[in-house]
N, C-alpha and C positions, 0 to 999 in steps of 0.2 A: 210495310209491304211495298216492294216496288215494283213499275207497270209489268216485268217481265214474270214475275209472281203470279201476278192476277192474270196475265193472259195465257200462264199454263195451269192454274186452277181453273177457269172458264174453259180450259180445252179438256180437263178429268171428264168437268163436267156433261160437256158434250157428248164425250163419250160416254160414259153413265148413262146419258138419256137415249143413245145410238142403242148401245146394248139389251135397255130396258123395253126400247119397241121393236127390236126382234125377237124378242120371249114373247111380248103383248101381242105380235102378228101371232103365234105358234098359240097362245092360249085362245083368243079369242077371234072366230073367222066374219070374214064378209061383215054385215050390220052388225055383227058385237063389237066389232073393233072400231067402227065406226063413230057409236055409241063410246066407246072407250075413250078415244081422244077428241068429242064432239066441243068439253069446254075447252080443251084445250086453242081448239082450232080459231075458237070465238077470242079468245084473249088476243089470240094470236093475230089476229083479224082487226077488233077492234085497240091494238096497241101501234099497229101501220097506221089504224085512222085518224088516231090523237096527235102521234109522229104529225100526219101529216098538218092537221091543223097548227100545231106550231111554226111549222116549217111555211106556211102560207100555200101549200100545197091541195087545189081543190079537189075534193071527193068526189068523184064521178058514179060509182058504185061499190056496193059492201057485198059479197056471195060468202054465207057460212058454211054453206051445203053442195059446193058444187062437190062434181063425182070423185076428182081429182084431189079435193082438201078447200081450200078457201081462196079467196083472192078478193085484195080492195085495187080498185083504179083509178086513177089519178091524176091531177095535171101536175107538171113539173114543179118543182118546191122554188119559190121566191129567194130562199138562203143559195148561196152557190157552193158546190163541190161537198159543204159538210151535209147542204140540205138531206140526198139523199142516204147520206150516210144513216143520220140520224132514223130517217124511216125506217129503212133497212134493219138495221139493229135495234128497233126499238121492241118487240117481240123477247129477245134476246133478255133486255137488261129488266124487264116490266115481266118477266118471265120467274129468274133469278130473286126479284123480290118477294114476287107473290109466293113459288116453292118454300124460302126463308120464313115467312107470315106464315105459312100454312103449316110450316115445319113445327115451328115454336107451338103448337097449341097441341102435337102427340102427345108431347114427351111430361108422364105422371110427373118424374122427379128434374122439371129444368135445371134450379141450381146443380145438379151432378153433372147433366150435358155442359153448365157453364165452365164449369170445371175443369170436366174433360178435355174441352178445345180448347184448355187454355194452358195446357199441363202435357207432359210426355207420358200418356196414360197404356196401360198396357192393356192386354186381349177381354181380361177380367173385369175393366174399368169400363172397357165398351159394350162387353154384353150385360152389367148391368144398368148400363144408361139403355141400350135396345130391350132388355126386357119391361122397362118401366113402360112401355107404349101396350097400350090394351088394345089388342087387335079385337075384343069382343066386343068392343064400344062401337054403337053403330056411327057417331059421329068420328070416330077414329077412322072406322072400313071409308067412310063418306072422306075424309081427307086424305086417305093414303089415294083412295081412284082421283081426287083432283090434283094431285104430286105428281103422281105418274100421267095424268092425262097431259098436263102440262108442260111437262119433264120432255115428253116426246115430240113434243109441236114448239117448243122456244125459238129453234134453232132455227139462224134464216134461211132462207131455201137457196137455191141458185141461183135463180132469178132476183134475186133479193141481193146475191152478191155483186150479181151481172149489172143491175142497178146502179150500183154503188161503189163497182169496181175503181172507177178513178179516183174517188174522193178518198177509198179506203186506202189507195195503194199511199195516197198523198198526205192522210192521217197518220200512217205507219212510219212513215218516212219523217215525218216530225217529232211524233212521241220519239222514235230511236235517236235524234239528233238531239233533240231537251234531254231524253233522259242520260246519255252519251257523257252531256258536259255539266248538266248539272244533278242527277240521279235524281229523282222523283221519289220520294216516298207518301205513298197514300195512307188517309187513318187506318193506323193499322189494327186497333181491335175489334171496329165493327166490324172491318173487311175479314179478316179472323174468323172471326164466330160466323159471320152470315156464310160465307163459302166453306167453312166446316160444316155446319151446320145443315148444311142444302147437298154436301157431297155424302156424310153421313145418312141420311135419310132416302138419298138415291141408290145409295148402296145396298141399303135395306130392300128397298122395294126391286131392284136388281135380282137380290136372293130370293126374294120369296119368288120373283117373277119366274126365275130359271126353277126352283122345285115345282111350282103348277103347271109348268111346259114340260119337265119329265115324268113326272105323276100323268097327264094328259098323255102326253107318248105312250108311256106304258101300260096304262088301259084301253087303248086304243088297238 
């Protein structure tokens, strides 16, 4: 897989979770939805604050609840230009793992999902790797709301970019230069399966999200 690969699978993904929180805002109002993406907002929150302890970056405060979403505060990071990069994106990549982790433990028949990402599988192959997932399993319903709670709170915010803007624009500019002249390939079957795997499962929860927001419409 090379860097150009994985930074337009992390962009599906994006948007898969962009998509899934405007069904999420439509299905569930004011404090439900709050409720909704509440763990997310805390991963979210405490994966800036580990960010930052690496980065030699002091904690000044953690907010999991403020009205707006979350926010941790900070003193500048000791690493220079990557420092805040790494903060910034650390949400992002601790995001991506956990949806993967969470992902693995739906699905009745893994070895078919192993299969399937690994294979040019047709419409047939996919819905029966989706129907092996017991949506009447209460620990199933309990993992699909932490996917989606998740799903929807990874992405950094603007401020997060605004952050980081320098160091990103001047990370960009190097992976494009290495990969340029000597092409970068990343292992490419974990990266395979885990970004299948984590796009599948957003998809799903996609669909179901948009039939509970027209179901809801239409009783409404």
């Amino acid at each position: 897989m090379t860097l150009a690969t994985m930074g337009i699978w992390i962009l599906v993904i994006f948007l898969l979770g962009f998509v899934l929180d405007i069904f999420l805002r439509r299905i569930f109002v004011a404090g439900g939805y709050r409720i909704m993406v509440a763990p997310g907002i805390i991963l979210h929150e405490l994966s800036h604050a580990f960010a930052c302890l690496l980065t030699g970056a002091r904690v000044k405060e953690i907010n999991f609840f403020h009205h707006k979403g979350g926010y941790v505060k900070h003193e500048k990071s000791k690493v220079p230009i990557l420092g805040p990069v790494i903060i910034s994106l650390a949400p992002m990549l601790v995001g991506i793992a956990v949806v993967y982790l969470l992902s693995k433990t739906i699905f009745a028949n893994h070895n078919l999902v192993l299969e399937l990402l690994f294979t040019r599988s047709n419409i047939s192959r996919i819905l029966e790797a989706v129907s092996s997932i017991n949506l009447f399993n209460l620990k199933n319903l309990v993992v699909f709301y932490l996917i989606c709670s998740v799903s929807v709170t990874m992405a950094p915010s603007w401020k997060d970019f605004a952050n980081a803007f320098l160091g990103l624009i001047i990370l960009v500019v190097l992976i494009l230069l290495i990969n340029y002249f000597f092409v970068i390939r990343l292992p490419e079957s974990l990266l395979v399966f885990t970004f299948s795997l984590v796009t599948l499962v957003l998809i799903i929860a996609s669909f179901f999200s948009i039939v509970l927001a027209t179901v809801k419409s239409l009783l409404m």
